[in-house]
N, C-alpha and C positions, 0 to 999 in steps of 0.2 A: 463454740466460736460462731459469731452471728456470721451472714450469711453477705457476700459483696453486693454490689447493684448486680455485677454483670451475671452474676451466679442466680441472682434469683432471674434476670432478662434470661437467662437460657432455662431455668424450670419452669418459666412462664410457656416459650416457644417449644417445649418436648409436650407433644399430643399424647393424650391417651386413646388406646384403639379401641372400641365400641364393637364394628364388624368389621368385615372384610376392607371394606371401602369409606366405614365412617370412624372418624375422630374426632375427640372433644377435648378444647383447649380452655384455657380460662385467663381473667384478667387479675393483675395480683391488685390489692387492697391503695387507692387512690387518691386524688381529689380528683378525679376527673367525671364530667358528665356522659363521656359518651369514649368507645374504647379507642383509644389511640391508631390510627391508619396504619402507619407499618406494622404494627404488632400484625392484625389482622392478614398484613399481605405476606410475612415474615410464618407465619402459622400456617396458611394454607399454601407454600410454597410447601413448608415443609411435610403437609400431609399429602400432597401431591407426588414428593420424594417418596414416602412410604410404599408407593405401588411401584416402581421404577426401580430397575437394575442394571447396573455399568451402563450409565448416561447420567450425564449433567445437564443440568437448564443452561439455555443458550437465549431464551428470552420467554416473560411475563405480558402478560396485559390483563387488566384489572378494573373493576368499575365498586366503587361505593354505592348502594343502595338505598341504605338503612343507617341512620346511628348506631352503633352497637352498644347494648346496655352492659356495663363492663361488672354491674352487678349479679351478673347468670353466666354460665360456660355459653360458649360458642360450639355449635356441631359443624364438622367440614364433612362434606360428600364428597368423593372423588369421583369422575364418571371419568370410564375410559374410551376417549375418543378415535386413537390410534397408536397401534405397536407395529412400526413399521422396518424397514432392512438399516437405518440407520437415524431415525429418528422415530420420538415416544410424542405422542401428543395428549394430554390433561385437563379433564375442566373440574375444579373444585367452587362448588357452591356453600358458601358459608350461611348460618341455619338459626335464627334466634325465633322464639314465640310461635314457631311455624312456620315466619316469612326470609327472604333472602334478605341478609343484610349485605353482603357482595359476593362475587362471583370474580373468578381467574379462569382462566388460561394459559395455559405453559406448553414449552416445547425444552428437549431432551434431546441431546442427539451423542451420539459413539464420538469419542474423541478422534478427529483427523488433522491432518499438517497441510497446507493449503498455504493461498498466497498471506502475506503479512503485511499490513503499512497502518499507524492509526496517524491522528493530528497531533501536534504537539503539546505537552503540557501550557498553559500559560502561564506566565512571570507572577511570583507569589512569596513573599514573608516566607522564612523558614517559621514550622510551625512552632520552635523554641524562643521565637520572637512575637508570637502575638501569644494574647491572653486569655487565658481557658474560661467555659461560661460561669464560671462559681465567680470570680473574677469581676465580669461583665456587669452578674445582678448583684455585687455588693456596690458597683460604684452606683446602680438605678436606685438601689431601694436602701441607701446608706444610710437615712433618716425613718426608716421605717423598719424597727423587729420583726416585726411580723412576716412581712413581706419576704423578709432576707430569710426568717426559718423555713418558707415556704418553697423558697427556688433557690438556696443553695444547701447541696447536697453531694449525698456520692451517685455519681452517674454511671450507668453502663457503655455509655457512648461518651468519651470525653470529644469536647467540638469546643475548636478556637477558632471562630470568624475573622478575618481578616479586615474586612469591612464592615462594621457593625453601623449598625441604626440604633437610635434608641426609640426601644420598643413603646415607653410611653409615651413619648411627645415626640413623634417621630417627624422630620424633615424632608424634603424629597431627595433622592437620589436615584445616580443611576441604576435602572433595571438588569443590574449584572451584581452577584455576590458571590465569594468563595468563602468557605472554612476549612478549614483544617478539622477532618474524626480519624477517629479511631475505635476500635474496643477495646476495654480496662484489662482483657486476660487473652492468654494468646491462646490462639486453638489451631495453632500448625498448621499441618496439610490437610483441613478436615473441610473437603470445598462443601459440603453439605452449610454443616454451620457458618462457615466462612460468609455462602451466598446467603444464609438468610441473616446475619447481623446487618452485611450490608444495605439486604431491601429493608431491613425496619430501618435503617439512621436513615435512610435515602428519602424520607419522608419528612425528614425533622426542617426543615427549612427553604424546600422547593417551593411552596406555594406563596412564600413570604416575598419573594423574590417579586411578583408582580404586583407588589405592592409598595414596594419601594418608589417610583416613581411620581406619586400620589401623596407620598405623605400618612402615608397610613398603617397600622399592622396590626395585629389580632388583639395588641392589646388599647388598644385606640378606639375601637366601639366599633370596628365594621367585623361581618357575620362571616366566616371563615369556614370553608370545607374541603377536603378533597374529593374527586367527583369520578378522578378516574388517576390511573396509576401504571407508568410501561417502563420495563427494566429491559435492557439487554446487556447478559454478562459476557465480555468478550474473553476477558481473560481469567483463568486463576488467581486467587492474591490470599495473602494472610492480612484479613482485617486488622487486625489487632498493630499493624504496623500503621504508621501517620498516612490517610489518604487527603486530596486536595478536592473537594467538589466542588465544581468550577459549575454555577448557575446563571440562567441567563431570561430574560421573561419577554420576548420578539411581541406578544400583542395580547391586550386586555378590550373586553368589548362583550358588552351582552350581560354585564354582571359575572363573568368569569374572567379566571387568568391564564395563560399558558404558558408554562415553565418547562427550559429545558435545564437537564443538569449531564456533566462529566466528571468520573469519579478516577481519579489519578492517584498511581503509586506514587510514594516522593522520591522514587528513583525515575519517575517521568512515561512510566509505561500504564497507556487507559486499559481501567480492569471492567468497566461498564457506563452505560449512557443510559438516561432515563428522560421521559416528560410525564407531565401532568397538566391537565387542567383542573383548575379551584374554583369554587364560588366564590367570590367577595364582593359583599352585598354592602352599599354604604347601609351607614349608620342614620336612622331616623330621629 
C-alpha cells in the first residue's frame, strides 16, 4: 500500500541519530531547488526535542542562512545552552557542505498553570465553506495539463485560504490573509509531533502575505525567501483538527517583508503566534 503525503511528511521529519548531539535528516524526492523552510525549522525543532526531557517548547527563533540543497541530508548539532530549575534552553545549527545553512533557538520549559487571557479569534468562513488548494490550482491552471499535474496533488497539510489571490496575475490586496490547515492524519496527544507539523505548515504562506499589497507573489517574477522565522506555542492542540492562521504584513521596506501570523483552534482558543521577515526582491 503506497505511502500518504502526510506519512511520508512525518518519515521525512524522524532524524536519524549520528551521536550524542548530532542528526541527520533528509529531503524526500522534489521539484524543488532549494529545501523548503519549514521542513528545515520542523527538523531541527525536533532534533532539539531529542536532548530534552518532560518540557515542551514554549518558543523558536530561527534565521535562514544558506539555500539548503534538498539534494544531500542535512546534519543538525544540538548545543546545550541551559538546563535550568524550570526551563531547557537549545541551539541547533543545521550543517550542509560544511557551512550553516540555519540555525534555532528554542526554549522548553515544565508545565505550570499561571494567569490565562489570549485575543480573540477573528470572523472567518467555516473551513467547510471555502475551497481546498487542489481546488484553487485547477481553477489557475485549467487550461494548462501540465501545470495542473504539477500542483494538484495529495498534500500533508490540507490549506483552504479564505482570501485567495491569484498567484499568476495577481492584484492588489489588502495586507491581511487567513486560511484554513490542518494535517491529513491525526496524531492525538503527541505535542511533540503535533508542534512540529505545525512549525513546518506555519511557513507555507506568511511571507506571501506582504505581498499581497503590491500586487505581486512568488509566482509573478519577484525573488522570494525567508530570512528569519519565530514561533511561540502557547497552547497544546491536535494539528490534525481545522486551524485558522489569521496573517497580517504591518510594513515592507528595504526589499524585505514583515509578517505576522495567529494560529487558532476552530473552537476559537490561540495555540501559537509567529513572525517572519522575507526578502522580496522585485523583479528585473
Amino acid at each position: 500500500m503506497p505511502m500518504t503525503a502526510i506519512d511520508e511528511l512525518i518519515k521525512t521529519l524522524t532524524l536519524d541519530q549520528i551521536e550524542v548531539n548530532l542528526f541527520r535528516g533528509f529531503t524526500p524526492p522534489e521539484e524543488r531547488f532549494r529545501i523548503f523552510g519549514g521542513q528545515v525549522v520542523a527538523q531541527a525543532l525536533l532534533a532539539a526535542y531529542k536532548t530534552v526531557e518532560g518540557r515542551v517548547c514554549h518558543s523558536l527563533q530561527s534565521y535562514f542562512i544558506r539555500p539548503g540543497d534538498p539534494s544531500i541530508p542535512v546534519l543538525y548539532q544540538v548545543e546545550h545552552s541551559r538546563d535550568g530549575k524550570s526551563f531547557t534552553t537549545r541551539r541547533v545549527i543545521a550543517i550542509q557542505k560544511g557551512e550553516q545553512i540555519f540555525n534555532l533557538a528554542c526554549s522548553f520549559q515544565t508545565l505550570e498553570e499561571g494567569y490565562d487571557h489570549q485575543n480573540a479569534v477573528p470572523a472567518a468562513p467555516s473551513p467547510e465553506d471555502v475551497k481546498d488548494e487542489n481546488e484553487r490550482w485547477r481553477a489557475v491552471f485549467k487550461d494548462q495539463p501540465e501545470q495542473l499535474k504539477r500542483w494538484v496533488h495529495d498534500r500533508p497539510i490540507e490549506m483552504r485560504p479564505v482570501d485567495p489571490i491569484n498567484l499568476v496575475n495577481p492584484t492588489p490586496a489588502p495586507a491581511e490573509h487567513m486560511v484554513w490547515l490542518r494535517a491529513t492524519r491525526d496524531l492525538g496527544d503527541d505535542v511533540i509531533m503535533n508542534q512540529a507539523l505545525l512549525a513546518y505548515a506555519s511557513d507555507f504562506s506568511l511571507l506571501g502575505t506582504a505581498l499581497r499589497p503590491h500586487g505581486a507573489s512568488w509566482l509573478s517574477g519577484v525573488q522570494t525567501a525567508s530570512l528569519d522565522h519565530i514561533i511561540w506555542f502557547h497552547r497544546p492542540t491536535n494539528f490534525s483538527k481545522w486551524h485558522l492562521y489569521a496573517q497580517d504584513s504591518p510594513s515592507a521596506s528595504g526589499a524585505r517583508g514583515f509578517n505576522r501570523g495567529a494560529m487558532y483552534r476552530q473552537d476559537g482558543v490561540l495555540v501559537a503566534s509567529m513572525a517572519q521577515e522575507g526578502l522580496m526582491r522585485m523583479a528585473h
